[in-house]
FIVOSE-908387 format. One record per residue (C-alpha): residue in three letters; x, y, z. Coordinates in steps of 0.05 Angstrom, whole numbers, plus 5000, padded with zeros to 4 digits. Example, Ala and Ser with C-alpha at 12.3 -4.5 7.8 and 13.67 -1.06 7.14 Angstrom:
ala524649105156;ser527349795143;
***
This chain:
unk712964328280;unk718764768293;unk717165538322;unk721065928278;unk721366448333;unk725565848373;unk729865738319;unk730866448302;unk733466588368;unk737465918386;unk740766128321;unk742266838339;unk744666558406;unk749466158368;unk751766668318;unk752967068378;unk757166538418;unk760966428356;unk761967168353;unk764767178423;unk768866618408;unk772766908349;unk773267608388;unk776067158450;unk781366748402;unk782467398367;unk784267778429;unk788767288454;unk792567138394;unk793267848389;unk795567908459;unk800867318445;unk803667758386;unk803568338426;unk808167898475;unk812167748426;unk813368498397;unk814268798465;unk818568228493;unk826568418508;unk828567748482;unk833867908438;unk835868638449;unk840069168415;unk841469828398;unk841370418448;unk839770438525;unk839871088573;unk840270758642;unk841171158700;unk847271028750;unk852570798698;unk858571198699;unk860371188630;unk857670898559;unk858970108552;unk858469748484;unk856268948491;unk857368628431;unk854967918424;unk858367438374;unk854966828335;unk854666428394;unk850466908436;unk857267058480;unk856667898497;unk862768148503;unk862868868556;unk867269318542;unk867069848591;unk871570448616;unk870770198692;unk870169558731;unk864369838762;unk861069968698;unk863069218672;unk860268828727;unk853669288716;unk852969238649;unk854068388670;unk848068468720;unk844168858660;unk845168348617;unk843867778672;unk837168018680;unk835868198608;unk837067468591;unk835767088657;unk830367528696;unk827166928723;unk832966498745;unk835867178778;unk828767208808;unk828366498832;unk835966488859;unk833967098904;unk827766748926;unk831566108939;unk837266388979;unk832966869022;unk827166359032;unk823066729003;unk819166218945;unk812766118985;unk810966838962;unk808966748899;unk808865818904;unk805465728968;unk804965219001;unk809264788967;unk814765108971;unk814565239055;unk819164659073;unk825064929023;unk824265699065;unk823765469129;unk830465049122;unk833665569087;unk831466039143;unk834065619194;unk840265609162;unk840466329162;unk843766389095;unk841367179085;unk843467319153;unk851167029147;unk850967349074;unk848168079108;unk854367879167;unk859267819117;unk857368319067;unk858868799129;unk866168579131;unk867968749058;unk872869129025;unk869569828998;unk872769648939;unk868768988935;unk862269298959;unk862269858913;unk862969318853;unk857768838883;unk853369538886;unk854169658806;unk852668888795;unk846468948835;unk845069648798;unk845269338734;unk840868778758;unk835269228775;unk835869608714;unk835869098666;unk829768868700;unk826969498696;unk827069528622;unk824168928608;unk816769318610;unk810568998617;unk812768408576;unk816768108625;unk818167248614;unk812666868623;unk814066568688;unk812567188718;unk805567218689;unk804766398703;unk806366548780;unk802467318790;unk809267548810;unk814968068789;unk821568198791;unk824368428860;unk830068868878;unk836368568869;unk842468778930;unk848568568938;unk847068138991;unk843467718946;unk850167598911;unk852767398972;unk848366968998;unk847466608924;unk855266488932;unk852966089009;unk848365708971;unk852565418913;unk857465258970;unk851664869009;unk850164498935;unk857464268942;unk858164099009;unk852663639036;unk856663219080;unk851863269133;unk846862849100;unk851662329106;unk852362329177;unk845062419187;unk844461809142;unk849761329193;unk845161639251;unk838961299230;unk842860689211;unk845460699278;unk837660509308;unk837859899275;unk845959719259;unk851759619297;unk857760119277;unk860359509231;unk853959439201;unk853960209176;unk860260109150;unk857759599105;unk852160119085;unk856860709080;unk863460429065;unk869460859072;unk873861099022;unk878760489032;unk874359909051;unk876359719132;unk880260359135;unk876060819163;unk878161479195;unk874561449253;unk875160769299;unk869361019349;unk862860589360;unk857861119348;unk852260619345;unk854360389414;unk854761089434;unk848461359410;unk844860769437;unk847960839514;unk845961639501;unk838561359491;unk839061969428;unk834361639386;unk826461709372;unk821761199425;unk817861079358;unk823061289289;unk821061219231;unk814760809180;unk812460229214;unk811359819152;unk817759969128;unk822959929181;unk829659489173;unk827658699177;unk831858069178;unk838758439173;unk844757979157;unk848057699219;unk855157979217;unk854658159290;unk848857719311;unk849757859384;unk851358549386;unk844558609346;unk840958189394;unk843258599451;unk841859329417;unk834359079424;unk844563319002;unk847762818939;unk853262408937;unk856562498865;unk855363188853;unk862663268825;unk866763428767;unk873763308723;unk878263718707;unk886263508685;unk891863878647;unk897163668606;unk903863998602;unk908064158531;unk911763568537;unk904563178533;unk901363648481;unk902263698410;unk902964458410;unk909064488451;unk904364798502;unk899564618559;unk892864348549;unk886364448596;unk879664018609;unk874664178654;unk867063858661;unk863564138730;unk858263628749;unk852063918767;unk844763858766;unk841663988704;unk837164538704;unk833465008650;unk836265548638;unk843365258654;unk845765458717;unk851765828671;unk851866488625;unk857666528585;unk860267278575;unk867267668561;unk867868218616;unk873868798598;unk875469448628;unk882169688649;unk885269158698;unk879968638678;unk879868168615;unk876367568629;unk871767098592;unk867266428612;unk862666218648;unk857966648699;unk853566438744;unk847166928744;unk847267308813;unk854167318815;unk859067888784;unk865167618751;unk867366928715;unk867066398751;unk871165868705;unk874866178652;unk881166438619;unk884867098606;unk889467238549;unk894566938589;unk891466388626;unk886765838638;unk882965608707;unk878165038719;unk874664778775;unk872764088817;unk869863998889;unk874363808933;unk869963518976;unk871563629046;unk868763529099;unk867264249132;unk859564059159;unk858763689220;unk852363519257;unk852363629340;unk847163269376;unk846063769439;unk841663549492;unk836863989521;unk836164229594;unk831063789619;unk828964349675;unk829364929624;unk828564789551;unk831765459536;unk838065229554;unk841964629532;unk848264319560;unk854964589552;unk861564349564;unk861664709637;unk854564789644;unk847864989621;unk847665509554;unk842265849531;unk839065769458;unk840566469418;unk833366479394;unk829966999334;unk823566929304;unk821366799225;unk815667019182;unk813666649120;unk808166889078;unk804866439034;unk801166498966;unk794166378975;unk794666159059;unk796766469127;unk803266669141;unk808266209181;unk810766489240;unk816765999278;unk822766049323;unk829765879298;unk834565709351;unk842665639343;unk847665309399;unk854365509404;unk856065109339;unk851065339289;unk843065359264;unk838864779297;unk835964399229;unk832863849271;unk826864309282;unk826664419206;unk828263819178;unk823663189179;unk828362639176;unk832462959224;unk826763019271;unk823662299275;unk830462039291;unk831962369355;unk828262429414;unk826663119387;unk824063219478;unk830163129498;unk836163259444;unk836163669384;unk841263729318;unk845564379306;unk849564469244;unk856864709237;unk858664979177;unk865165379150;unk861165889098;unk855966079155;unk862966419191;unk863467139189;unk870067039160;unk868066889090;unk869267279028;unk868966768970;unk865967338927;unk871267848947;unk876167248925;unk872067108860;unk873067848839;unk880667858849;unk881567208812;unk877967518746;unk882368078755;unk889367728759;unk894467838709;unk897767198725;unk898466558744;unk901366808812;unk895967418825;unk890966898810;unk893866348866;unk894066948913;unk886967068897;unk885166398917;unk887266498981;unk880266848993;unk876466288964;unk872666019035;unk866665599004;unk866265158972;unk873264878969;unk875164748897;unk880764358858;unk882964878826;unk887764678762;unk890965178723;unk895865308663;unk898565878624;unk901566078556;unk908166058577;unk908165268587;unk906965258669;unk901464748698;unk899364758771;unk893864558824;unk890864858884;unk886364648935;unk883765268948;unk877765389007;unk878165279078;unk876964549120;unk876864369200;unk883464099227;unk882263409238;unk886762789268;unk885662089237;unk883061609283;unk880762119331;unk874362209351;unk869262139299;unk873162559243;unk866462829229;unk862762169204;unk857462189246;unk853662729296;unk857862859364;unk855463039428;unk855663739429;unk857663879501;unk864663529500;unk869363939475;unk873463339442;unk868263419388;unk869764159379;unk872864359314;unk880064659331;unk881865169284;unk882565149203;unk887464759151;unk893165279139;unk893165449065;unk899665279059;unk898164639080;unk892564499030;unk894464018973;unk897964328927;unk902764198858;unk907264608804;unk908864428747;unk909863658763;unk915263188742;unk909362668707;unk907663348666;unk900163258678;unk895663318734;unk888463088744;unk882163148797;unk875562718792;unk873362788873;unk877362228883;unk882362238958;unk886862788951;unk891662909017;unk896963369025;unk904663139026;unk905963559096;unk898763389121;unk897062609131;unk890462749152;unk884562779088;unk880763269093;unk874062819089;unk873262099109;unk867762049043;unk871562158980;unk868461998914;unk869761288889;unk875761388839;unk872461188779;unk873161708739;unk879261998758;unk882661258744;unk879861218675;unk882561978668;unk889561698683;unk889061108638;unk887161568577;unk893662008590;unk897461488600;unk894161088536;unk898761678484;unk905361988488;unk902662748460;unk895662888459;unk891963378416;unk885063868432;unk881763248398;unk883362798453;unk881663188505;unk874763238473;unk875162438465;unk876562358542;unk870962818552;unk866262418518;unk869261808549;unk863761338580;unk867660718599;unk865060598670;unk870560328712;unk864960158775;unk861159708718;unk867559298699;unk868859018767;unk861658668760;unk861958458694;unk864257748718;unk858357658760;unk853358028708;unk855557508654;unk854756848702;unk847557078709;unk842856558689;unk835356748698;unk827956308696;unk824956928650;unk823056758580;unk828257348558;unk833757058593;unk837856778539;unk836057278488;unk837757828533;unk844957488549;unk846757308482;unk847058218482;unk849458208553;unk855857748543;unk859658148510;unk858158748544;unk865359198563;unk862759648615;unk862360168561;unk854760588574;unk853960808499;unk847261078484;unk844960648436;unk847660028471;unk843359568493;unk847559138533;unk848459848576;unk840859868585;unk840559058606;unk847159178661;unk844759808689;unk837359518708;unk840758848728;unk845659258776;unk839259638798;unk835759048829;unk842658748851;unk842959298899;unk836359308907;unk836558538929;unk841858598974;unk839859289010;unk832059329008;unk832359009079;unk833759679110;unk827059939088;unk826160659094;unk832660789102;unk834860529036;unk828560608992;unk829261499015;unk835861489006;unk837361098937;unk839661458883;unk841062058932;unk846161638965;unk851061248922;unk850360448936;unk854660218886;unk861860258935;unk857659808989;unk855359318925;unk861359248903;unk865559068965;unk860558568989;unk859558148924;unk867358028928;unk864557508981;unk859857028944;unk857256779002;unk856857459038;unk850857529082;unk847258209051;unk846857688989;unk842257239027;unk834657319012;unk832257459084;unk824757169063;unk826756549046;unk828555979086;unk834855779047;unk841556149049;unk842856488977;unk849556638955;unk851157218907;unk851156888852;unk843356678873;unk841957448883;unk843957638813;unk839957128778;unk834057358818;unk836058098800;unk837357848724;unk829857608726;unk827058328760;unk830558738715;unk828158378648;unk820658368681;unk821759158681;unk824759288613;unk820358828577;unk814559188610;unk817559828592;unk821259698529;unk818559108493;unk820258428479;unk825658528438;unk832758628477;unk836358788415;unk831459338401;unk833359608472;unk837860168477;unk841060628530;unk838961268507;unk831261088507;unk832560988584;unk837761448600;unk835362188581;unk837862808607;unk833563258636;unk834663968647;unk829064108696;unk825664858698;unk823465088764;unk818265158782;unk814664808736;unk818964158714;unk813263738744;unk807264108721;unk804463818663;unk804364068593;unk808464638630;unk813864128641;unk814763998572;unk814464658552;unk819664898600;unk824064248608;unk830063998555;unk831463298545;unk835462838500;unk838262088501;unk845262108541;unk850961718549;unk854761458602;unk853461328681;unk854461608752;unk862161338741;unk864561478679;unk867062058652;unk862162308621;unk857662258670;unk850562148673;unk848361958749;unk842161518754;unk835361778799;unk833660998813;unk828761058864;unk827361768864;unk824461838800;unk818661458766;unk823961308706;unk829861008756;unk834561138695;unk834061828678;unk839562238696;unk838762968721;unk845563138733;unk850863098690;unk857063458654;unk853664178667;unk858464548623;unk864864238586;unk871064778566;unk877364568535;unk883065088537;unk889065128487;unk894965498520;unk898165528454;unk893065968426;unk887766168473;unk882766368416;unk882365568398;unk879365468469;unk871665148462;unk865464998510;unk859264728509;unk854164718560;unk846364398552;unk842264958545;unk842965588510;unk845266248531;unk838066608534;unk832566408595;unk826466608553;unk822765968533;unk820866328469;unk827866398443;unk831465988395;unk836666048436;unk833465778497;unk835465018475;unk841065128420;unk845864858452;unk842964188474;unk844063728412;unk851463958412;unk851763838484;unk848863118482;unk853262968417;unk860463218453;unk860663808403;unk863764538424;unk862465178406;unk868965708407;unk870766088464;unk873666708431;unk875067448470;unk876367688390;unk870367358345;unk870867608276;unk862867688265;unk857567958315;unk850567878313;unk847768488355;unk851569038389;unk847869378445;unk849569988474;unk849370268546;unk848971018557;unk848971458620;unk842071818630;
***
């Protein structure tokens, strides 16, 4: 029998949990709304900030585009860092964290690795160095950006976004050092050429020079720019690990091209862009016509703000990059700019041996130097700070210290890696350069400007109203010599001066082009040399893909409109597909799908639609091709893949059917190509029927290829991830123009694509009010907002939204007032 006394209190025990429950739920949805009240998401009306010199009105039109009008510079570019941190606190926060190494703070431990690189790099110290060097001018305007930063922060209350609260951390104070030093690291996003030669270093254990020009073909296959055996030399310099690498997954059974030679030895490629213009005589207003698509990695928030900056001397509009003052990309009332990377080569590794009697001092070209030497603190969330020495040689930061892959391939006892880099110099004032661009009033002011521009070097096309077209490569490069030396493929010894870089590219000796007789003018990152300067300024351009495709569609019409320039911007005709079509279609595979799957695959054009499956069948197929032909170099293919771009290497060595990377090196018979792509047919219909189902005509691209714009921190997190992340079916592949690069083996989904167009803009120099963009995010950073993800849809469907400095309708004004 029950005891009612039991009962009565197990019930009141449970009336009272309940209680606690609903109070609990209760406070926090409360909380939430609270959030939601108090949260500057979307703000208007009236500020009084301190430090502004006089009122500013922002008002932003229907696409979320403010537009400053101010009485001052000064006061522009700080109601722009206002507004920057009003809408993107957290990316502000994060960029500051990045560039000063600084993310451990609040991430821990996972995060050390990113700040002790970017420490050894030094890129706060070079942007403090160079910050000193400024014009007053430029520092008092970098000041009133970084003033506005820290206000708008400041206002944002206790509701600040909800990163802050997800990570125990708040906004810190903004300088304009930060700016700076943001600036260095955009250039190091575009300018990763060292991880190239690292890459031919720890080829160079296992391969003979030939060998790793196989791997990493030059630009024009058996031309390359430097004729040096570095594998020879490396080896005779004994510069490599006793012990390098995995074990279990070193190089095996590599194909004999040098059999004896081999007996006796014993940061992303395709980050890029388009951008082309067309002149009058090409358009159908009579005037010229502007494209530009930067190619970078996806992120949300984009990495671009969108805003219209005026105040006497300055009217500018486009897009921003938050923690930097002025338009980056753009137009004026006058004229239009656009950008590409140009993609030289201004890193170089130096392998500098240490003094075996004194490992303070390493060798120089007359004699033992010492190490300039400074000490580093990193303190970590939740563990014990990290206390290390950086040390620099006479060319630059050592990274071998740093850098893991760096460090298992030397004999890190005796040698070490220093890095020489153009934006580290002193000399650099890319922001300084950046401010007098936005402020030109023409096409000549603004090619001045670019004179400033140090790093990253940029393809800069232009065009104005009044019918003039014209290109610039505008930044600085190393003078080089073909064929001598090593042209800066591959680490040199650091104590012979041969090796030494010998002065800069003279502007006026960059590639350059007015108003040309064709009447258009294009860049994709494909080999671009001067007419007065035979020498390229890299020896790793871009495969031409896209810029060849570019030239075909202007060539394709007579006069094109603003619609075709949208066309060629949706354009996903991949031009490093077509050359293996041939082979693809031969294929003849033992799985069950085979014949379904080809029946699709047959009449596939190269053309990576998203809801193609033929794309989807090619692109896997392709995948284990190279896969089949390069898996042989173990470690150093399976880390690199996807990060470094195999498809130049696949293609030049399947023009030899019975080349040897072809052969299957675990079998005893000799396989020709033609053997390795029915093997790779088989592989790649064992993964998408796995993945995808049995059905190859209910396979499409889009279901595979997804962008995603990946929040930091917390893209990998779960339920975070999806929370924070945007994706959406995509077009295209790493060679087309609207491009869509692949992760392959750096991602659980090989076909996902995480960088892509990061922004499209189409000008119309007829009427500069027509001009349009589209980028794959939205204008605000707070997950919350509506207008967090707006964009994305139009983005993924190649639809614009209009770039207007006069709108005819705003949503919100807010206005600015001296306290």
């Amino acid at each position: 029998m029950n005891d009612p006394r039991k009962s009565t209190g197990y019930g009141k025990l449970l009336k009272l949990s309940l209680w606690f429950l609903g109070l609990s739920l209760a406070i926090c949805v409360a909380a939430s709304l609270a959030y939601l009240y108090f949260a500057q998401s979307n703000i208007s009306g009236k500020r009084a900030i301190k430090g502004l010199g006089d009122s500013v009105v922002i008002s932003f039109d229907e696409v979320d585009i403010p537009h400053i009008k101010a009485k001052s510079q000064a006061d522009a570019f700080f109601a722009l860092g206002y507004i920057h941190a009003s809408e993107r606190s957290w990316q502000l926060e994060m960029n500051r964290r990045i560039a000063s190494g600084r993310l451990s703070e609040i991430l821990g431990n996972d995060t050390v690795k990113i700040d002790r690189f970017v420490r050894t790099l030094g890129i706060k110290r070079a942007a403090e160095r160079q910050f000193d060097r400024y014009p007053v001018s430029a520092k008092r305007l970098l000041q009133a950006y970084a003033d506005g930063v820290n206000a708008g922060n400041a206002q944002l209350g206790w509701a600040l976004p909800v990163e802050y609260f997800l990570t125990g951390s708040k906004p810190g104070h903004w300088s304009p050092t930060d700016s700076v030093a943001w600036m260095l690291m955009m250039a190091y996003d575009l300018g990763g050429n060292w991880q190239k030669e690292l890459q031919r270093l720890e080829l160079s254990q296992y391969l003979t020079t030939k060998q790793v020009w196989e791997v990493t073909p030059p630009n024009e296959p058996g031309d390359p720019v430097s004729n040096m055996d570095f594998a020879k030399l490396y080896k005779e310099m004994k510069v490599f690990h006793p012990t390098p690498g995995p074990a279990e997954r070193k190089p095996q059974n590599l194909p004999a091209t040098e059999l004896s030679q081999w007996e006796q030895m014993g940061g992303k490629d395709g980050i890029g862009s388009n951008n082309w213009a067309l002149s009058g005589k090409l358009s159908s207003t009579g005037k010229p016509l502007l494209a530009n698509d930067p190619h970078l990695g996806l992120s949300a928030p984009a990495i671009w703000y969108f805003a219209h900056l005026e105040a006497p001397g300055l009217n500018v509009m486009g897009g921003t990059l938050p923690g930097i003052p002025g338009v980056v990309l753009g137009r004026t009332d006058k004229f239009a700019w656009s950008f590409t990377n140009t993609g030289p080569d201004v890193q170089d590794l130096y392998i500098e041996q240490i003094d075996s009697k004194n490992p303070g001092m390493y060798r120089g070209p007359d004699g033992p130097l010492p190490f300039k030497v400074h000490q580093e603190i990193i303190d970590i969330k939740g563990s014990p700070s990290l206390t290390f020495l950086v040390k620099e040689t006479r060319h630059g930061p050592v990274i071998s210290d740093s850098h893991a892959r760096a460090k298992r391939t030397i004999d890190a006892d005796r040698f070490v890696l220093a890095l020489r880099w153009t934006a580290l110099d002193i000399e650099n004032q890319s922001v300084v350069g950046l401010l007098d661009m936005n402020r030109a009033t023409d096409l000549d002011q603004f090619k001045q400007a670019l004179r400033k521009n140090y790093a990253p070097m940029q393809n800069v096309v232009m065009a104005d109203a009044e019918g003039n077209i014209a290109y610039q490569a505008a930044g600085v490069a190393p003078k080089r010599m073909l064929h001598h030396g090593l042209y800066g493929v591959a680490p040199a010894p650091g104590w012979e001066r041969q090796y030494d870089w010998n002065g800069y590219v003279p502007f006026e000796q960059l590639p350059a082009s007015n108003n040309p007789e064709q009447g258009w003018i294009a860049t994709a990152n494909q080999k671009i040399i001067a007419v007065n300067d035979p020498n390229p300024l890299t020896g790793d351009w871009e495969l031409p893909t896209r810029y060849d495709r570019i030239v075909d569609l202007i060539k394709s019409k007579n006069i094109h409109s603003i619609v075709d320039m949208k066309t060629m911007q949706a354009d996903t005709l991949s031009l490093a597909a077509t050359p293996l079509l041939e082979l693809f279609k031969s294929s003849q595979g033992a799985h069950p799908l085979s014949a379904k799957a080809m029946e699709i695959g047959r009449g596939f054009d190269g053309d990576m639609k998203v809801d193609s499956a033929a794309a989807l069948l090619f692109n896997a197929w392709a995948d284990q091709l190279t896969r089949n032909l390069f898996n042989r170099l173990g470690y150093l293919f399976s880390e690199n893949y996807g990060t470094r771009n195999y498809r130049a290497p696949l293609l030049n060595q399947v023009k030899n059917s019975n080349s040897p990377w072809c052969d299957d090196p675990k079998t005893e018979q000799i396989e020709s190509c033609q053997d390795s792509s029915n093997q790779a047919l088989d592989k790649a219909l064992d993964y998408l029927s796995k993945e995808y189902g049995d059905d190859p005509k209910a396979w499409s691209w889009g279901k595979a290829h997804t962008a995603i714009s990946e929040h930091r921190p917390f893209s990998k997190v779960p339920l975070l991830g999806s929370l924070f992340n945007i994706k959406t079916p995509f077009p295209g592949d790493g060679f087309s123009i609207n491009v869509g690069r692949l992760e392959l083996m750096q991602s659980k989904n090989p076909y996902e694509t995480l960088q892509a167009p990061s922004l499209r803009t189409v000008f119309d120099l007829s009427d500069l009010e027509k001009s349009l963009f589209i980028y794959q995010t939205g204008q605000s950073g707070w997950v919350q907002s509506k207008l967090y993800r707006n964009m994305n849809p139009l983005w993924a469907n190649n639809e614009y939204l209009p770039l207007q400095m006069k709108p005819e309708k705003s949503n919100r004004q807010l206005e600015l007032l001296n306290k």
